[in-house]
C-alpha positions as CSV (number, residue, x, y, z in Angstrom):
1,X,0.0,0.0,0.0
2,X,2.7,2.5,1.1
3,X,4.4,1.5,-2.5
4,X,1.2,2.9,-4.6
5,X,1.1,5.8,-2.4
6,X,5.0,6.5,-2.9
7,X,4.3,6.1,-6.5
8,X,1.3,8.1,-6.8
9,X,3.3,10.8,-5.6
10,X,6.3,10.7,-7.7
11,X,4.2,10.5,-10.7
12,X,2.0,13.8,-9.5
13,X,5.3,15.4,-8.4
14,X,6.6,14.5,-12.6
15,X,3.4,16.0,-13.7
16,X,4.0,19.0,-11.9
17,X,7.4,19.3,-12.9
18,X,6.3,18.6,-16.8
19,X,3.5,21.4,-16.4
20,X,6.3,23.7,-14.8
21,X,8.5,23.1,-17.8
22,X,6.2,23.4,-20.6
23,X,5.0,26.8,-18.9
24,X,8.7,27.6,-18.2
25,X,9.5,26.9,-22.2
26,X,6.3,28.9,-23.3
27,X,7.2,32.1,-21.3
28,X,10.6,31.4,-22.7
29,X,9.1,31.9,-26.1
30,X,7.1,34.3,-25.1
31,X,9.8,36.4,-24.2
32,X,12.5,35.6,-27.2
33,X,8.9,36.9,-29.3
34,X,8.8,39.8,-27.2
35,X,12.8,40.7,-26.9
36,X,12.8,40.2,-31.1
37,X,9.6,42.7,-31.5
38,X,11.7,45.0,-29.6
39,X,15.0,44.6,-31.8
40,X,12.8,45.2,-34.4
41,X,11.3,48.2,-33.0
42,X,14.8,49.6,-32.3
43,X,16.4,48.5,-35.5
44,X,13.1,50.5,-36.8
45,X,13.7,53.4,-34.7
46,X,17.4,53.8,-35.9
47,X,16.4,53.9,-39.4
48,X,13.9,57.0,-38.5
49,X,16.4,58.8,-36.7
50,X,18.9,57.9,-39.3
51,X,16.3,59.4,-41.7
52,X,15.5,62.0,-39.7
53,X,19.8,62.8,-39.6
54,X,19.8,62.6,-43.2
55,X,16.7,65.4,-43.6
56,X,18.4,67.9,-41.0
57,X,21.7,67.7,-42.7
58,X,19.8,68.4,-46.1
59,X,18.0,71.4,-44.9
60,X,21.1,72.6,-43.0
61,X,23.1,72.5,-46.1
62,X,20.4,74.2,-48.4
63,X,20.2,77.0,-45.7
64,X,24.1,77.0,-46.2
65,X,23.6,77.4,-49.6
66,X,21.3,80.2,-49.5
67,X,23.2,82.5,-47.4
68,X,26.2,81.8,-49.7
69,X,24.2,82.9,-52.8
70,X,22.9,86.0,-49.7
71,X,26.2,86.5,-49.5
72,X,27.2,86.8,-52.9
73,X,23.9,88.6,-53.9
74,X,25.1,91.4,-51.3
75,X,28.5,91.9,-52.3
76,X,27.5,91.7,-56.3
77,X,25.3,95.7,-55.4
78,X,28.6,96.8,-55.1
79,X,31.2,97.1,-57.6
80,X,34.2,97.3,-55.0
81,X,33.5,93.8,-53.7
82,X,31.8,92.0,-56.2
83,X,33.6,88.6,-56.5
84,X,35.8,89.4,-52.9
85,X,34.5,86.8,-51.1
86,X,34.9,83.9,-53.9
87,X,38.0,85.4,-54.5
88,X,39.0,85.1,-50.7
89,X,37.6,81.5,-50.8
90,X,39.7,80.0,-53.8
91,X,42.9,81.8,-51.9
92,X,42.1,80.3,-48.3
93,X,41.6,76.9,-50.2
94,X,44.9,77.0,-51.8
95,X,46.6,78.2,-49.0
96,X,45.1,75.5,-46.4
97,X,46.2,72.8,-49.0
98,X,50.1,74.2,-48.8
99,X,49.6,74.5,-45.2
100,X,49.4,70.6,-45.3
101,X,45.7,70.7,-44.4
102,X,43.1,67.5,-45.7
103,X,41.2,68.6,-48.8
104,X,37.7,68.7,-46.2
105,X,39.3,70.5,-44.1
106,X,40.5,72.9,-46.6
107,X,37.2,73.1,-48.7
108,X,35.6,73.6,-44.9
109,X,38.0,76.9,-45.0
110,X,36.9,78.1,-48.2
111,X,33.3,77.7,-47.5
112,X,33.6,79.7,-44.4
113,X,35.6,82.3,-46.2
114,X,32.4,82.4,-48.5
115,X,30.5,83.8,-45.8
116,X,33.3,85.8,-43.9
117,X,31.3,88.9,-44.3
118,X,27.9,87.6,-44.5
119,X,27.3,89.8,-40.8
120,X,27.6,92.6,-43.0
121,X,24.0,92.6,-44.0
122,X,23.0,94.4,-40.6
123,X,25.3,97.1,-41.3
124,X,24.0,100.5,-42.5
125,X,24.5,101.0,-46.4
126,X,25.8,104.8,-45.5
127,X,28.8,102.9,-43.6
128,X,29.4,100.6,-45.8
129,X,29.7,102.3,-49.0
130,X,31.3,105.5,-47.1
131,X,33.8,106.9,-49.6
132,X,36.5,107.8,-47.2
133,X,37.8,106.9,-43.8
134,X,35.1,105.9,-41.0
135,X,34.6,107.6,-37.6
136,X,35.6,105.4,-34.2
137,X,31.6,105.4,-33.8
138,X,31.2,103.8,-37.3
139,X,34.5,101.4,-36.7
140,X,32.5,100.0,-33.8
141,X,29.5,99.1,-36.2
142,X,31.8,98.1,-38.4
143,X,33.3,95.5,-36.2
144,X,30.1,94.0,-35.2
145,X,29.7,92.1,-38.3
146,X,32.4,88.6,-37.6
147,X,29.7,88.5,-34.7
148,X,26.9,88.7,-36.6
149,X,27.6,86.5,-39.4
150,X,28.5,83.8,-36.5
151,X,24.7,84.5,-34.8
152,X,23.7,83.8,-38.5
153,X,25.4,80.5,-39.0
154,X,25.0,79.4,-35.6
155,X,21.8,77.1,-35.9
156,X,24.1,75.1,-38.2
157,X,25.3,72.2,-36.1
158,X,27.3,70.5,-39.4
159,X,29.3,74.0,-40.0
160,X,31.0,74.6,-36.4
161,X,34.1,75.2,-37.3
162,X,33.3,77.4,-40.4
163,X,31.5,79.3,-38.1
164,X,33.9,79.9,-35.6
165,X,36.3,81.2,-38.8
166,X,33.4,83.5,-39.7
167,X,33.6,84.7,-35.7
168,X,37.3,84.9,-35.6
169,X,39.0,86.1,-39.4
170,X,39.6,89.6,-37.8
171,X,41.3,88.4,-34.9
172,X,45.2,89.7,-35.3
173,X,48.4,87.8,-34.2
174,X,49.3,90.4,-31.3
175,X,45.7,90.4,-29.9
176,X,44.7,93.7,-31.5
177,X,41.9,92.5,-33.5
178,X,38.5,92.0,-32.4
179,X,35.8,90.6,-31.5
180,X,37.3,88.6,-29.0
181,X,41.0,90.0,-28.6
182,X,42.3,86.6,-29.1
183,X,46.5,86.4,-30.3
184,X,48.4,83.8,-31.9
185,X,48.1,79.8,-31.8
186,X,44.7,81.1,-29.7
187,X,42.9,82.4,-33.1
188,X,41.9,79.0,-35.0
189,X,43.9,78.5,-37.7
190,X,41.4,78.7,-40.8
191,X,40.6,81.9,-39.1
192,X,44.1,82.3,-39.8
193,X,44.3,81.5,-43.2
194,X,41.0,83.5,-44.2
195,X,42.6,86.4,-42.7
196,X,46.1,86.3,-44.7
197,X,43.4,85.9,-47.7
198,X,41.2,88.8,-46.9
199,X,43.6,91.1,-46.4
200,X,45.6,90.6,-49.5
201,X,42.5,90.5,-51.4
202,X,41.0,93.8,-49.6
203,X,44.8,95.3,-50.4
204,X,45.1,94.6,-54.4
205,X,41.1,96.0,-54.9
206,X,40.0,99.1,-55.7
207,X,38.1,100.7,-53.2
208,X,36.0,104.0,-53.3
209,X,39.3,106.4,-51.3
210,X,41.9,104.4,-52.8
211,X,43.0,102.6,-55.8
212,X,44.1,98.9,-55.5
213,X,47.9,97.9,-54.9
214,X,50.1,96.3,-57.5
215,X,50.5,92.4,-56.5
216,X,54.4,93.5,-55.2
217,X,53.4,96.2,-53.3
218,X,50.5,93.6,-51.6
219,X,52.8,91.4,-50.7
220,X,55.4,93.8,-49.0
221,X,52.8,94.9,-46.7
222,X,51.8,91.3,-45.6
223,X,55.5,90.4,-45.1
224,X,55.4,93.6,-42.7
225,X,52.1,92.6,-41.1
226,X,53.6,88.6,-40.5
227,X,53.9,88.5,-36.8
228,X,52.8,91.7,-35.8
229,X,49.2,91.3,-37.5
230,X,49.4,87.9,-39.2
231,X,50.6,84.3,-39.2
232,X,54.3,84.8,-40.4
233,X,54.1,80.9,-41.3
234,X,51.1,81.2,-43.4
235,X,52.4,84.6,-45.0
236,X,55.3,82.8,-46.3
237,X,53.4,80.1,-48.1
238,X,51.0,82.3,-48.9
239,X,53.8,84.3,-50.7
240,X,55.6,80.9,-52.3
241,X,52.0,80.3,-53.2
242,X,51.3,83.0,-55.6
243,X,55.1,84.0,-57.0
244,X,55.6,86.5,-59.1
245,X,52.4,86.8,-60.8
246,X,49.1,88.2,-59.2
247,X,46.5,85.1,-58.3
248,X,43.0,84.7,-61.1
249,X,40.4,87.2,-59.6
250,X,37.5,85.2,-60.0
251,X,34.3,87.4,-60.1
């Protein structure tokens, strides 16, 4: 009697244990069906936010491209600097390429130099196109725009860097440029190269008090400029860079 009652038990116990491990293996399933819906779901979500990437980095660059062609649409109303700012851009390029920079990285410099002066648009046309020299009042408008342009470009995550040249191209070796007063290895270096750029540029055009210097005469003042105003380095490959003969001025 105590034999059938042992085994009674034993099989109820191996029932029990059965029951457990079908129920064990079905919320096992149940949750490999669940944990898979859910890779799914991420794999899912990473394609929309890689979407969604892909959309923002499309609108940021067409809003690039429109202040460019803003850019270029300002400076075209006046004869004096139509084509400076292309002309600045295929210099910088050229000279970031010498300076051993990547091609990005260099086509990054010449894109910012594109839109050095963008922050120009908020300053007044009467001192802008002022024919001679401009008051200390006027200089302080004047040297508002680096800032501006940079508040411009600023919603443009992508374009960083080429906004912090925008911000910083005026910026002068011994600290005496503006708007931040920042000196040597301090001022970022495409700033650095836009500004070598710029300023031979702005030297060899006409302007509405002065006529444009010869391409010899340009490059004397730079060499004076290198250390006191400019990156001596970049002034000398700037200067190895163009020889004897005056650069294209594209328009």
């Amino acid at each position: 009697m105590a034999g059938h009652v042992a085994l009674a038990q034993a099989l109820s116990y191996a029932r029990d244990l059965k029951a457990l491990h079908q129920a064990s293996r079905a919320r096992e399933r149940e949750l490999g069906q669940a944990n898979a819906r859910l890779r799914a779901a991420h794999r899912q979500t990473l394609r929309y936010a890689e979407d969604l990437k892909r959309t923002h980095g499309r609108v940021e660059r067409v809003f690039l491209h429109s202040l460019q062609a803003l850019a270029h649409a300002l400076e075209a109303r006046d004869p004096y600097t139509r084509g400076h700012s292309e002309r600045v851009a295929a210099l910088g390029r050229s000279l970031a390429l010498s300076a051993g920079l990547p091609a990005p990285v260099a086509e990054l410099v010449a894109q910012a130099a594109r839109l050095h002066d963008l922050g120009k648009i908020g300053i007044p046309e009467v001192v802008l196109r002022k024919p001679g020299p401009l008051t200390a009042a006027e200089w302080e408008i004047m040297r508002e725009h680096p800032l501006t342009g940079a508040r411009i470009l600023a919603p443009l995550e992508f374009f960083v860097e080429g906004t912090s040249i925008v911000r910083h191209h005026h910026e002068r070796q011994d600290g005496s440029g503006y708007p931040d007063g920042l000196s040597g290895a301090g001022i970022p270096l495409g700033a650095r190269i836009v500004a070598v750029a710029d300023v031979y540029d702005a030297l060899t055009s006409d302007r509405p008090y002065r006529p444009g210097l010869a391409h010899e005469a340009a490059l004397g003042r730079l060499r004076r400029e290198s250390s006191r105003t400019l990156d001596a380095d970049l002034v000398t490959l700037f200067v190895d860079l163009v020889g004897d003969a005056p650069p294209a001025r594209p328009v």
